[in-house]
C-alpha positions in Angstrom: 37.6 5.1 -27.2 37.0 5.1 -23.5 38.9 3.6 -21.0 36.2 2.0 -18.7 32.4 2.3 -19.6 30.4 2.1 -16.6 26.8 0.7 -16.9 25.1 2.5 -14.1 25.1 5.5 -11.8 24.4 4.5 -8.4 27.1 3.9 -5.4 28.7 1.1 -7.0 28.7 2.8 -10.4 29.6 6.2 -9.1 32.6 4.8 -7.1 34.3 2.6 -9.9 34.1 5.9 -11.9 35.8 7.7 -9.0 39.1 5.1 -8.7 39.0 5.0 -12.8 39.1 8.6 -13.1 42.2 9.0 -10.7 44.1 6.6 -12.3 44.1 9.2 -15.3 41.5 6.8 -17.3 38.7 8.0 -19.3 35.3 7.2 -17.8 32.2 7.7 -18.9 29.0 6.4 -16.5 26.1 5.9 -18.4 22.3 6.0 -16.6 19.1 5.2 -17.8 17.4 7.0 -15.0 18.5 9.0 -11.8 22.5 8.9 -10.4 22.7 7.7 -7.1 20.6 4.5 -7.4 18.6 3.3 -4.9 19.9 5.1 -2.0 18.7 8.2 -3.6 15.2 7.2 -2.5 15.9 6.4 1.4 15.2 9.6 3.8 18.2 7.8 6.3 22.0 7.0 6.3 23.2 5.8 9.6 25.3 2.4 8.5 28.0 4.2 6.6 30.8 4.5 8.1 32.4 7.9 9.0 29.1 9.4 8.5 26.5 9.2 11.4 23.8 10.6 9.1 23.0 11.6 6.1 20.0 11.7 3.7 20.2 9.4 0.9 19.7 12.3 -1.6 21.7 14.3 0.0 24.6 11.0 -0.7 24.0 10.6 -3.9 24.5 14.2 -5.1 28.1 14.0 -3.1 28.9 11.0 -4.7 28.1 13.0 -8.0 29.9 16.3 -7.7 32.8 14.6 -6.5 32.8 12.5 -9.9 32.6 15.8 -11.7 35.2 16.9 -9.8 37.3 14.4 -11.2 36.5 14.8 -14.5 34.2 11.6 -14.9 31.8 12.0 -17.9 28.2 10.8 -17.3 25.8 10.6 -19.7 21.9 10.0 -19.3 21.4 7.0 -21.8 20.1 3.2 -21.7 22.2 0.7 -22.3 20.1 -2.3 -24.9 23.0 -4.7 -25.1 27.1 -5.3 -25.5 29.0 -6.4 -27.9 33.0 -8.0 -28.5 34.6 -6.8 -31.0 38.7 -7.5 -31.4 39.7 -6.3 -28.3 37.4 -3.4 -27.5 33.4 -3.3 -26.4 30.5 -1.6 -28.1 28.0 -0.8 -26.0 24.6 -0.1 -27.6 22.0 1.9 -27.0 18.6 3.4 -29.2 20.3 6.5 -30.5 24.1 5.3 -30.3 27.0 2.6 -29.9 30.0 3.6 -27.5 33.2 1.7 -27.6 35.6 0.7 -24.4 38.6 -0.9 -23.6 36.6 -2.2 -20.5 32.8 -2.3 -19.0 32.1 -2.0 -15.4 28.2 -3.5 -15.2 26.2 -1.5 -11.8 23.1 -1.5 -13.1 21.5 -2.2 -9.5 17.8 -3.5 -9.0 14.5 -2.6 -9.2 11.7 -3.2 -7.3 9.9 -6.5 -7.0 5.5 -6.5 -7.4 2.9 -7.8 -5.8 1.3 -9.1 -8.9 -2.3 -8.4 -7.7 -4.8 -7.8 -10.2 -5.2 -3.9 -10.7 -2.1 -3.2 -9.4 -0.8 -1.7 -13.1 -3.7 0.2 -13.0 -3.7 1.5 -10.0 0.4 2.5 -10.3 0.5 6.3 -9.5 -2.8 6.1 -8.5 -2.2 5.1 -4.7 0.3 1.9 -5.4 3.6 3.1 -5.5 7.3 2.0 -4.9 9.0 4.3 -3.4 8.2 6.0 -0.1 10.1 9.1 -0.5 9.1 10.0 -3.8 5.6 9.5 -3.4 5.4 9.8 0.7 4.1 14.0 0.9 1.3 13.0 -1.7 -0.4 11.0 1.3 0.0 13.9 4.3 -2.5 13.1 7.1 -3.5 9.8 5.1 -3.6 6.5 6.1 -1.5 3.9 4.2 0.1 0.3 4.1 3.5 -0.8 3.8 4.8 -4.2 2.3 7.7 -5.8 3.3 10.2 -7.3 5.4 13.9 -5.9 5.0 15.5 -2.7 5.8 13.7 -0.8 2.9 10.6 -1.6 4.2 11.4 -0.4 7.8 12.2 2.7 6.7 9.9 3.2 4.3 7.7 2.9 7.2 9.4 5.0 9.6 9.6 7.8 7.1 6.0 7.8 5.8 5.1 7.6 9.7 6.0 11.3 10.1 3.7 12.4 7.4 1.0 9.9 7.4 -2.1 9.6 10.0 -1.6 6.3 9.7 1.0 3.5 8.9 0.3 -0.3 8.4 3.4 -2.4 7.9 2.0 -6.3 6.8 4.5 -9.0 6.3 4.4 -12.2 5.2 6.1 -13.4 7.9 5.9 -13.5 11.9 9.8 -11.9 12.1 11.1 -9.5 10.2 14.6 -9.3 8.1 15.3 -5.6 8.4 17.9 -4.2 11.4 15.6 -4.6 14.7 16.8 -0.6 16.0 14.7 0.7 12.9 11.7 -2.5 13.7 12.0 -1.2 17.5 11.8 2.6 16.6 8.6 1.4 14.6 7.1 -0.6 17.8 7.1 2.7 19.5 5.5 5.0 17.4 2.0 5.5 17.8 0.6 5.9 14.8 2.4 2.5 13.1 0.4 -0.7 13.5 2.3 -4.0 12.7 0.3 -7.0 10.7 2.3 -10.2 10.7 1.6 -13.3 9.1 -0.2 -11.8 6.7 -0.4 -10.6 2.9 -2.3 -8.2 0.2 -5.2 -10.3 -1.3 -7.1 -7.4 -3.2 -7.0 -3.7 -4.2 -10.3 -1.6 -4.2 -11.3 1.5 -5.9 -12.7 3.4 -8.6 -10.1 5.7 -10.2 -7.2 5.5 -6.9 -7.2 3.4 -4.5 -9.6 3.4 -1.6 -9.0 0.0 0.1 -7.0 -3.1 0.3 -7.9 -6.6 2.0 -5.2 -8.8 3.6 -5.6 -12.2 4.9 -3.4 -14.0 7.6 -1.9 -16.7 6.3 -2.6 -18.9 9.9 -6.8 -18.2 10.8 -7.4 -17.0 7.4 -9.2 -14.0 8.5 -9.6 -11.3 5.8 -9.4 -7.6 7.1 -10.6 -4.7 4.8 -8.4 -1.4 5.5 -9.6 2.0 4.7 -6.0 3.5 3.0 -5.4 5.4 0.1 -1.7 4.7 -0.3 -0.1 1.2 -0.6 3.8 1.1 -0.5 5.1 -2.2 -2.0 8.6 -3.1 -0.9 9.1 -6.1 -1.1 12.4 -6.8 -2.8 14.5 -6.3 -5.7 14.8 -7.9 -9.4 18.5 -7.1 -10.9 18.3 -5.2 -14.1 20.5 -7.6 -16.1 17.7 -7.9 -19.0 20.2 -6.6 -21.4 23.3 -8.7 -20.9 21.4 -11.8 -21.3 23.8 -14.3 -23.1 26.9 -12.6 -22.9 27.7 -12.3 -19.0 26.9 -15.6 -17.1 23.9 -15.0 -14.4 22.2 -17.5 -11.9 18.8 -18.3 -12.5 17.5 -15.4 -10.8 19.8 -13.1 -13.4 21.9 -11.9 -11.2 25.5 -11.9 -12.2 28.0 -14.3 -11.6 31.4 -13.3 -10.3 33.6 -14.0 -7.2 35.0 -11.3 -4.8 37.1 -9.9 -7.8 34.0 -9.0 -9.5 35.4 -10.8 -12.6 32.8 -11.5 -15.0 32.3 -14.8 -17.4 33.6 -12.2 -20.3 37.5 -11.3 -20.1 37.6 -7.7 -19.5 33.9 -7.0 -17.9 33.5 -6.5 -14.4 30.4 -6.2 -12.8 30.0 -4.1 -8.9 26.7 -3.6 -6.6 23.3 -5.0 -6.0 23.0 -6.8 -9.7 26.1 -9.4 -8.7 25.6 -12.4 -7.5 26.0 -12.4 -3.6 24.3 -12.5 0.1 25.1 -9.3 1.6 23.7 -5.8 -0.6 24.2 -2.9 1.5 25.7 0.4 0.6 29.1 -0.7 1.9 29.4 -3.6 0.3 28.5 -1.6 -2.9 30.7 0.3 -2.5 33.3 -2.2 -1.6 32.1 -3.4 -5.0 32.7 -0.7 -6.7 36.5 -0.2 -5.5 37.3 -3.8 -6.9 35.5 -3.7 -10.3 37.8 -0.1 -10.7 41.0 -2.0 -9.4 40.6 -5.4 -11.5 39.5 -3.2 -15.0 42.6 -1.1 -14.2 44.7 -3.8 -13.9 43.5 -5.8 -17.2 44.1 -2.8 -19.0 47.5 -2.4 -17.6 47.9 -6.2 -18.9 46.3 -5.6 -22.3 48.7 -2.6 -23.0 51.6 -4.3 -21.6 51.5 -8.2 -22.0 54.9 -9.3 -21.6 55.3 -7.5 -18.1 
């Protein structure tokens, strides 16, 4: 029987699994695909605080030793559903079921499409979503990026030292990402800014060759010669499987206050996939901290009612 189950192995995930674990709880963190969650992918840290900079990799694989450390067990598995029983949890999976006292849901985001036609097909083929693990395949190349926020901008800024060339088109005329990574972008030389503006096709044989954008005031269409297109352009929580037993809004994000008490007694959720305004790595980790705290506290409850 495990103590607290966390759903999820990035910041959030990782740091409710570090508070459980030294409280002398057993913890197991269960990941569908790579610990360290989004962050993992970003080539910058500058905005957390006591560290001027650190590669988000580099992050990540503290975050993980030091759960290790601790004696946190993680397991690479995906998680297809929860059930109550009594007063436990089973968490299922494809091969398994695991039962805990209390679940910790972190299961972050994943990225939002364009929903152009051929953009499945052209997936690993010159469309991709992340910059940094596709970014050295396009060397001396020229590319596009799509997007807005901060994952955009330094998307951007990081293909921009590999890449010949760098488009960045938004949608709109201003931009929602931090304006010291949109001003380091305004002087580089090799990144042109498109505003006002959006992906109408993809062109190509077997990869990509070309993409037209229109702006969205004159109408103008604009074929550019690229063989990469970046598309970052927000997130979709990854709340698929808790469907009908943990309360979401109607985007499926979860709902919980700033206790990060679910709907369901005895689930917690922490990170990106709860419903808020602000998702940074802080406030992930902030995120995290609570879940751990509250789940620690209703087992405390659950062992010791009358206290």
């Amino acid at each position: 029987m495990i103590d607290i189950l966390v759903i999820g192995g990035g910041c959030a995930g990782l740091t409710a699994s570090i508070y459980g674990a030294r409280a002398g709880k057993k913890v197991l963190v269960l990941e569908q695909e790579n610990l360290g969650g989004q962050i993992s992918y970003s080539p910058r840290v500058e905005n957390y605080p006591g560290i001027s900079s650190i590669s988000g990799a580099e992050f990540a694989d503290n975050l993980y030793e030091q759960c290790l450390a601790l004696g946190v067990e993680i397991d690479l598995i995906q998680v297809t559903g929860i059930e109550r029983n009594a007063d436990y949890f089973i968490a299922k999976s494809q091969s398994k079921e695991i039962a805990a006292k209390s679940i910790i849901v972190a299961t972050g985001v994943c990225q939002r499409k364009l929903s152009l036609d051929r953009e499945d097909e052209l997936s690993g083929k010159g469309v991709s979503y992340c910059t940094l693990c596709d970014g050295a395949f396009y060397k001396d190349e020229q590319v596009v990026v799509v997007g807005g926020g901060n994952t955009a901008l330094q998307g951007a800024e990081f293909l921009s030292s590999l890449c010949d060339k760098v488009y960045l088109v938004h949608r709109r005329e201003a931009f929602r990402g931090e304006e010291k990574s949109l001003l380091r972008l305004r002087e580089k030389e090799n990144v042109e800014i498109v505003t006002s503006s959006f992906i109408r096709d993809l062109h190509g044989q077997e990869d990509l060759e070309k993409i037209t954008i229109e702006n969205l005031v004159n109408q103008e269409k604009m074929d550019l010669s690229v063989t990469g297109l970046f598309v970052l352009i927000g997130q979709v929580p990854n709340n698929k499987p808790f469907e009908g037993f943990i309360k979401m809004d109607e985007e499926g994000f979860i709902e919980a206050g700033e206790d990060c008490k679910t709907s369901q007694e005895g689930v917690f959720v922490a990170g990106d996939c709860r419903k808020k305004k602000i998702r940074q790595l802080t406030t992930a980790a902030s995120d995290g901290t609570v879940a751990a705290l509250e789940a620690l506290k209703y087992l405390d409850e659950a062992a010791y009612p009358n206290t």
